[in-house]
Backbone bond lengths (Angstrom), bond angles and torsions (degrees), N, CA, C in turn:
res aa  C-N    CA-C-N  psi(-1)  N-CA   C-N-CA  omega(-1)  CA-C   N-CA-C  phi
1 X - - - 1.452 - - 1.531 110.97 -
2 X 1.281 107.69 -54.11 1.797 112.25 160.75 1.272 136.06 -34.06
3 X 1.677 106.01 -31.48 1.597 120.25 169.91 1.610 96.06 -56.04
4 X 1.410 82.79 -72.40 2.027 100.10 -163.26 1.308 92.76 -23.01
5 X 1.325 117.64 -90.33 1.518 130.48 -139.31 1.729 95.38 -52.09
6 X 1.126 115.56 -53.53 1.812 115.71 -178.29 1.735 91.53 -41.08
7 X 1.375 115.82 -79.76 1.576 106.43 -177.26 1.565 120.89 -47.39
8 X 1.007 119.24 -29.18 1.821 108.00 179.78 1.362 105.75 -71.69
9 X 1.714 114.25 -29.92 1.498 115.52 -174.12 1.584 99.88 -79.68
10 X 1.084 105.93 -31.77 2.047 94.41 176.96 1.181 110.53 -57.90
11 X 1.484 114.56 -52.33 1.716 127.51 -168.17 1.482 90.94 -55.43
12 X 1.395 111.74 -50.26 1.677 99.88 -151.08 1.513 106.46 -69.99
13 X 1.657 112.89 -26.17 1.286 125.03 -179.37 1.776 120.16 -53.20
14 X 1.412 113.93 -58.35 1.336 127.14 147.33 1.365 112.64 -45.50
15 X 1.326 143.47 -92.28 1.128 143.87 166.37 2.204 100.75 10.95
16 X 1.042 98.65 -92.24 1.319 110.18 162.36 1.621 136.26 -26.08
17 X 1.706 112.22 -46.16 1.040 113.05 173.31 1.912 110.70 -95.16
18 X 1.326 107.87 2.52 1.842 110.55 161.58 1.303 108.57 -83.17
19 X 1.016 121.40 -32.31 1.883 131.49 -169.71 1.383 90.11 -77.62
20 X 1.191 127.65 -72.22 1.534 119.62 170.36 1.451 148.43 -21.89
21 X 1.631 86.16 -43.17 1.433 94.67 -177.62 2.063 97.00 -94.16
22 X 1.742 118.88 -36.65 1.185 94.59 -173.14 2.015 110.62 -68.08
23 X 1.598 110.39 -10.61 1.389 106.89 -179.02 1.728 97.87 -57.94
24 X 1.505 90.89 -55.25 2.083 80.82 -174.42 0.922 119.97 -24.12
25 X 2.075 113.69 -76.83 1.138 150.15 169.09 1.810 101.95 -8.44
26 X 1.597 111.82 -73.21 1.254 89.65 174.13 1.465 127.00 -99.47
27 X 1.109 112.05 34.17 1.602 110.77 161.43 1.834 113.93 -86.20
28 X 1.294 97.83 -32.36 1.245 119.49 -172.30 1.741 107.72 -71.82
29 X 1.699 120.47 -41.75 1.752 134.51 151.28 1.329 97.46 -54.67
30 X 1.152 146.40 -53.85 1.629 152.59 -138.47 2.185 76.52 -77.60
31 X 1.555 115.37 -62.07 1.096 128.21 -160.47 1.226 104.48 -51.63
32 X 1.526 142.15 -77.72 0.916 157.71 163.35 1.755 124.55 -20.25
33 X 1.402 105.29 -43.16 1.269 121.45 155.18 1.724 126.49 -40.75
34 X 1.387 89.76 -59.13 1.572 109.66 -169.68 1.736 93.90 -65.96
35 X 0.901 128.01 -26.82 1.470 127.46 -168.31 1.734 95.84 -58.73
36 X 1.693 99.14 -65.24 1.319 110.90 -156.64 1.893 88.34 -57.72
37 X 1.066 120.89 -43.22 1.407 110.80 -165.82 1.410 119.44 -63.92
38 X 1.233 107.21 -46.57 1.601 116.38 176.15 1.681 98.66 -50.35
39 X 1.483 130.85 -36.76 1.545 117.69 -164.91 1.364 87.90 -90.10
40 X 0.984 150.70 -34.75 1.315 156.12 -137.84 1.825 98.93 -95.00
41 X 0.897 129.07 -43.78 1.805 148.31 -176.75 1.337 83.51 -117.90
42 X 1.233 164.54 41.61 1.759 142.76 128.19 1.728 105.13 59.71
43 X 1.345 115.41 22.00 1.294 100.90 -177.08 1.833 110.52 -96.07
44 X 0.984 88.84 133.53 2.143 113.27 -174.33 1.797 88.41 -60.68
45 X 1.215 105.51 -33.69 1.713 89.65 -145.00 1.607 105.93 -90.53
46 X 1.082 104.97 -27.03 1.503 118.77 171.41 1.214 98.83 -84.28
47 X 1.291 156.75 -23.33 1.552 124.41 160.80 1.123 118.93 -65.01
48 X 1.771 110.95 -40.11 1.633 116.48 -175.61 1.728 112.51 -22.96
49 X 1.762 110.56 -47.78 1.604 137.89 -149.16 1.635 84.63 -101.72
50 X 1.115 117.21 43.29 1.751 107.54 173.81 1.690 105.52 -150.77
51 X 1.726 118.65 -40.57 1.358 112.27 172.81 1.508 119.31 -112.62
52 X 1.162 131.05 128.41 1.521 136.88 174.28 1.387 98.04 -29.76
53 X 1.403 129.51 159.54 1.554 113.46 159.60 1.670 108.62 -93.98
54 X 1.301 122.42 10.33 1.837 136.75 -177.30 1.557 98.95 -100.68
55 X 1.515 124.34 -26.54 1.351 114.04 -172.48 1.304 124.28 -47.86
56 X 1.256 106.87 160.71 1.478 121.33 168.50 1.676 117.53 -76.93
57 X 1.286 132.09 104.15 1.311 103.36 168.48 1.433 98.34 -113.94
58 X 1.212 94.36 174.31 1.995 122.96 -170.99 1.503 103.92 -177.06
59 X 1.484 100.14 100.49 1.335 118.44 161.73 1.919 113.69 -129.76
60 X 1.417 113.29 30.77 0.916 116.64 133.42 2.020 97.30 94.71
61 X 1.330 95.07 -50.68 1.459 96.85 152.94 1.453 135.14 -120.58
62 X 1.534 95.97 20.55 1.279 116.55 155.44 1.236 111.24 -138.08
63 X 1.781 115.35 149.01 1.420 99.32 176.71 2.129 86.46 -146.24
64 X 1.419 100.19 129.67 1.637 87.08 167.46 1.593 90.64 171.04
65 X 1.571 108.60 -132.02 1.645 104.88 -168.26 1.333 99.51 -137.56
66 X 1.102 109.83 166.37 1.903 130.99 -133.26 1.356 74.39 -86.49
67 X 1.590 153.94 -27.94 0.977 137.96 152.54 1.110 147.79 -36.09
68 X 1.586 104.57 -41.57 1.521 137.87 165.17 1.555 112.48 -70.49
69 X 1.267 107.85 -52.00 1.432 99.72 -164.47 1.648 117.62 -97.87
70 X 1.893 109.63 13.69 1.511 81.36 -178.02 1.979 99.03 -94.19
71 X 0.975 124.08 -7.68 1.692 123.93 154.63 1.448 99.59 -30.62
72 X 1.747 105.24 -75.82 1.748 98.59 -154.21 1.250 112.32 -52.59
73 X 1.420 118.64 -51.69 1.770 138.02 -160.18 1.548 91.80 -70.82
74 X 1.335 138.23 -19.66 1.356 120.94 164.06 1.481 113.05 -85.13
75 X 1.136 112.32 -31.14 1.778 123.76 -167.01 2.037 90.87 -59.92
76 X 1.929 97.99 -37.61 1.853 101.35 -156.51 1.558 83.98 -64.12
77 X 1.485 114.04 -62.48 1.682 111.65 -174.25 1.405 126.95 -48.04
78 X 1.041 123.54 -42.33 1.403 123.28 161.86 2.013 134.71 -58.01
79 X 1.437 89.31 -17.47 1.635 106.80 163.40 1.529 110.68 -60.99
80 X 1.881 113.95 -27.76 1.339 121.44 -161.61 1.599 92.36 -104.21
81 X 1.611 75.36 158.30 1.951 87.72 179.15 1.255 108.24 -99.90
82 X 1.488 133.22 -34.28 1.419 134.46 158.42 1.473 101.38 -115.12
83 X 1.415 107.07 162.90 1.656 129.32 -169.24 1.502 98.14 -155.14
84 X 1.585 106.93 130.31 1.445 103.48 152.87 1.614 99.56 -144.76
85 X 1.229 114.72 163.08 1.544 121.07 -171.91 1.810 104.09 -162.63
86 X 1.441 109.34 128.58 1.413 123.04 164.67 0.857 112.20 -134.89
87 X 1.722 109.08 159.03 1.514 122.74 177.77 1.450 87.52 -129.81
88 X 1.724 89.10 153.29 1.587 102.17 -164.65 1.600 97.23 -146.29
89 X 1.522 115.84 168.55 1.371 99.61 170.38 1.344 130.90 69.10
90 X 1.568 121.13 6.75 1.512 137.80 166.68 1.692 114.71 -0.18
91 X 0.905 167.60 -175.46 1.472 165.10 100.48 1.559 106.45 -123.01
92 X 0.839 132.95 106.76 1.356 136.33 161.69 1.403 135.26 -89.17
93 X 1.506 139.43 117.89 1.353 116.87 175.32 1.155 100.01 -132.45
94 X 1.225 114.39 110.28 1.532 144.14 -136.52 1.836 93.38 -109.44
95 X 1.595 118.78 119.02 1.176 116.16 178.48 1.745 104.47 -147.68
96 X 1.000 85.24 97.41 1.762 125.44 178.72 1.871 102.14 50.39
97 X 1.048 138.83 -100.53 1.561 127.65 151.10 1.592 130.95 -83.01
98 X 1.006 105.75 50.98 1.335 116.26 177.55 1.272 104.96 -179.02
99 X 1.565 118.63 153.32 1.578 130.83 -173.78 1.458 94.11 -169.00
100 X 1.528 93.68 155.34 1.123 124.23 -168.88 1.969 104.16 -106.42
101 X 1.521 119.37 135.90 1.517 103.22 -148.13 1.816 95.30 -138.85
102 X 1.012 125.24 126.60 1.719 112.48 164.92 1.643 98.90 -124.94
103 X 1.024 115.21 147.40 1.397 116.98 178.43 1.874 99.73 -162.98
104 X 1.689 107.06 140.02 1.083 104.65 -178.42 1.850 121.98 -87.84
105 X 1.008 92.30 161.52 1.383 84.23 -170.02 1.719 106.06 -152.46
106 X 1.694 111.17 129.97 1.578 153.64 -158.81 1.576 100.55 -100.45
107 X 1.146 132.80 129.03 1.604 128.56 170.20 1.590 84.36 -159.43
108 X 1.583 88.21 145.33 1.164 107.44 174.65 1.576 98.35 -150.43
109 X 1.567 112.78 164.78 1.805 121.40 -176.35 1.617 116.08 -150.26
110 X 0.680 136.83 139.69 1.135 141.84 171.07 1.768 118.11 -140.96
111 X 1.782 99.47 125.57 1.458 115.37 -160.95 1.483 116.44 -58.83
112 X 1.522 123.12 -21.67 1.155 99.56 156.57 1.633 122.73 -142.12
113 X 1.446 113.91 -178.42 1.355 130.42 -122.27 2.191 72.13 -78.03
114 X 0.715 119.46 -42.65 1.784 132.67 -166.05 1.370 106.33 -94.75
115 X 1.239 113.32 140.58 1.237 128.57 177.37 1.482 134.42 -59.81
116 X 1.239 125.00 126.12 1.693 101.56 -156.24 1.808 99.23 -146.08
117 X 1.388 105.82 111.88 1.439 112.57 -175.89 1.161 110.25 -48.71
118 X 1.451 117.81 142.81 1.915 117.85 173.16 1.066 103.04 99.33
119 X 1.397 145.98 -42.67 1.658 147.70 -113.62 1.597 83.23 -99.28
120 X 1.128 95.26 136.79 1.403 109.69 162.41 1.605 124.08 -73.48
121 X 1.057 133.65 127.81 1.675 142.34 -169.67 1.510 117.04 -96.83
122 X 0.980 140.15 69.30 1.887 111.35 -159.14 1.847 101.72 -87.32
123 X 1.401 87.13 136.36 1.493 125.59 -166.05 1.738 95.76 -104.36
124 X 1.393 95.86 126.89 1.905 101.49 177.91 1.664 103.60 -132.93
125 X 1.000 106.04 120.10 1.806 115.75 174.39 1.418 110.72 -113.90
126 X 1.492 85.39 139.63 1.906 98.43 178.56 1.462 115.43 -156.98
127 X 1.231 107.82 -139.98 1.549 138.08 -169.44 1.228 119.16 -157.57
128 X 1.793 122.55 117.66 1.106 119.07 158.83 1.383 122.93 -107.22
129 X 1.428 114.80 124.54 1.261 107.72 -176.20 1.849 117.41 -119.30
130 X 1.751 89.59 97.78 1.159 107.51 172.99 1.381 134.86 -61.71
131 X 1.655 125.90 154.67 1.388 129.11 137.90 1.420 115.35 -112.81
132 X 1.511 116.43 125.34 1.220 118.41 -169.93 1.475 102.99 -128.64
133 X 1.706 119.89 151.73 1.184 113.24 -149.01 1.575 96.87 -144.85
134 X 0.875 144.32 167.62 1.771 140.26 -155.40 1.772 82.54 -140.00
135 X 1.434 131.10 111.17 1.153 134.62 -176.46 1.281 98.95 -130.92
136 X 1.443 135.05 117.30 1.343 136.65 151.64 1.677 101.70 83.92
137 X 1.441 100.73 24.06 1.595 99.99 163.97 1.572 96.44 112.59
138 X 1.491 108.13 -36.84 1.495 109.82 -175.97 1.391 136.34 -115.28
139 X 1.778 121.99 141.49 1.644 112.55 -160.59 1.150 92.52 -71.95
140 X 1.797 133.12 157.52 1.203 134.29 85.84 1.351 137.98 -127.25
141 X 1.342 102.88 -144.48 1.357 102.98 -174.63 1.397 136.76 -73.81
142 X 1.442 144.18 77.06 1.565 149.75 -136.79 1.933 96.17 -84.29
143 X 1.518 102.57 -42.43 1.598 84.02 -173.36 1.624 82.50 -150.65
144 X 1.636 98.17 173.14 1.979 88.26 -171.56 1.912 74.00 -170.13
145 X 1.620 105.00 135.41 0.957 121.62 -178.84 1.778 111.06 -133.61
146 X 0.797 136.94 111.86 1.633 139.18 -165.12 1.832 92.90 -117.77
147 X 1.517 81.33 119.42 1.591 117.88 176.54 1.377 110.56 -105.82
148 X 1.820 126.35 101.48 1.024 119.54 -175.35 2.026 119.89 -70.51
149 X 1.353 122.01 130.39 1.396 102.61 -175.78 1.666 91.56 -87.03
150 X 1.113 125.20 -57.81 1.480 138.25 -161.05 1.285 118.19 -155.24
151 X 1.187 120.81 157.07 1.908 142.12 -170.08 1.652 94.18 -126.47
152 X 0.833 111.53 113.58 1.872 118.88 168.91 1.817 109.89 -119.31
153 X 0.984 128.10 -144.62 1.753 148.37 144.49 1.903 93.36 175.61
154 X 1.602 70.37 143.54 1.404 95.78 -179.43 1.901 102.90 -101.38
155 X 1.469 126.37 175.11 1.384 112.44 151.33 1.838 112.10 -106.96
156 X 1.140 95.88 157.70 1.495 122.59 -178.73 1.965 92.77 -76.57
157 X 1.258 104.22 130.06 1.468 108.06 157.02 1.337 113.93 -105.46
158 X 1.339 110.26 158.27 1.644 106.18 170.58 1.734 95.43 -103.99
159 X 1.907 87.37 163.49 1.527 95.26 -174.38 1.563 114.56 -104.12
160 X 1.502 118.60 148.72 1.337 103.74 177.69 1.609 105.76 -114.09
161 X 1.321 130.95 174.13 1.351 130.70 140.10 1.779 99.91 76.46
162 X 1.066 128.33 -143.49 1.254 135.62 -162.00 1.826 94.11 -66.90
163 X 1.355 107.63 -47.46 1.132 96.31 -173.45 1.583 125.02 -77.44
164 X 1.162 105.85 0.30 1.661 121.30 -178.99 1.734 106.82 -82.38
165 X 1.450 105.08 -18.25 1.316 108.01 168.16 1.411 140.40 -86.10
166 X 1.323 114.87 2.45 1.619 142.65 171.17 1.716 93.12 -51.60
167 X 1.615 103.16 157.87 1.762 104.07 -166.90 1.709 86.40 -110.98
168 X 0.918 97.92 131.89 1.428 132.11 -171.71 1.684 113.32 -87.73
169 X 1.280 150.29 144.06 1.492 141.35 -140.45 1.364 85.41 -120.65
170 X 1.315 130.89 -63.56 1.204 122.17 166.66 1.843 92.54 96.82
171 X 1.278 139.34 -107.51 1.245 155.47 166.12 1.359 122.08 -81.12
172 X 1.050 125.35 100.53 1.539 108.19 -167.32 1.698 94.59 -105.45
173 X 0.861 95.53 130.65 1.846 102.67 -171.37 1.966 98.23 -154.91
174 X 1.576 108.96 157.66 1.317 106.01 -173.15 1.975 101.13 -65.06
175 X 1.028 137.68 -35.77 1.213 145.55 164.28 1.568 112.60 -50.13
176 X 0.870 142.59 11.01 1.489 156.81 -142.10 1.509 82.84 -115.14
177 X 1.428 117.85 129.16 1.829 118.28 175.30 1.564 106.92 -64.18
178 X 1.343 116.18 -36.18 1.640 105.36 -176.61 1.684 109.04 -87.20
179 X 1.263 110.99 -15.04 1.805 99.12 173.71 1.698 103.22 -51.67
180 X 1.302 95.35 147.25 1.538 132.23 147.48 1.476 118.81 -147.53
181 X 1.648 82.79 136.91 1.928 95.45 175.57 1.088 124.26 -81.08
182 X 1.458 127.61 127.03 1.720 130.52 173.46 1.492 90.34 -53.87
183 X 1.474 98.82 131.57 1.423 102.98 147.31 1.928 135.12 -74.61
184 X 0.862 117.06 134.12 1.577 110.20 -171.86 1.658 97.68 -45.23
């Protein structure tokens, strides 16, 4: 009977420390997410819950702390009339509250709020290569380094006919009827 219970307590022990680490795992996707969304909807309050205010940033034409720079990087998004931004490609190497993170990442902008045939879009692809750190119960961002791959623009088409009828974002702002906020 003594065997058993030692083995159910191992299993259950592991058991426990996989659940753990995939909870990180996606708190840490959950994290990364909220980034793109907060630039994406202009919302202040959802970035606040994404960079340490001690971090390191380095994006090359900015360099200072996650304090400093989420002003500018909202001031850059708000210059734009549409914003979209993904991260793709996650890698995590997750070491007990803290991991080390690269994930690629797609942004694109367009100057205004409405859709406009011809218009040029500029499209920027890269790499961010994070350190993210679980402080006071919660992940974020400890240091964040953005590796440009390429600068392109694509053009915007306009739509006709069935497809001209797709709902269009128009302003994306936290007041926006289709926003919703990730919860932390």
């Amino acid at each position: 009977m003594s065997d058993m219970v030692e083995e159910l307590s191992a299993r259950l022990g592991k058991l426990e420390r996989e659940v753990a680490e995939l909870r990180a795992r996606e708190a840490i996707r959950d994290l990364l997410a909220r980034y793109s969304r907060a630039l994406d909807w202009l919302d202040d309050t959802q970035l606040d819950g994404v960079f340490f205010d001690d971090a390191h940033i380095d994006y090359g034409f900015f360099k200072g702390t996650g304090k400093e720079f989420k002003p500018v990087v909202m001031q850059i998004e708000r210059s734009t009339g549409r914003r979209w931004h993904m991260g793709a490609q996650v890698t995590i190497d997750l070491d007990g509250d803290a991991a080390d993170v690269m994930s690629y990442g797609i942004a694109i902008g367009a100057q205004t709020e409405a859709g406009s045939d011809g218009a040029e879009l500029p499209l920027f692809m890269g790499y961010y290569l994070d350190r993210v750190e679980k402080r006071g119960g919660t992940w974020g961002i400890a240091r964040r380094k953005y590796v440009l791959l390429a600068g392109t623009s694509i053009r915007e088409v306009g739509l006709d006919g069935d497809m001209g009828a797709l709902h269009k974002i128009g302003a994306a702002t936290p007041q926006h009827p289709d926003y919703w906020p990730m919860k932390a």
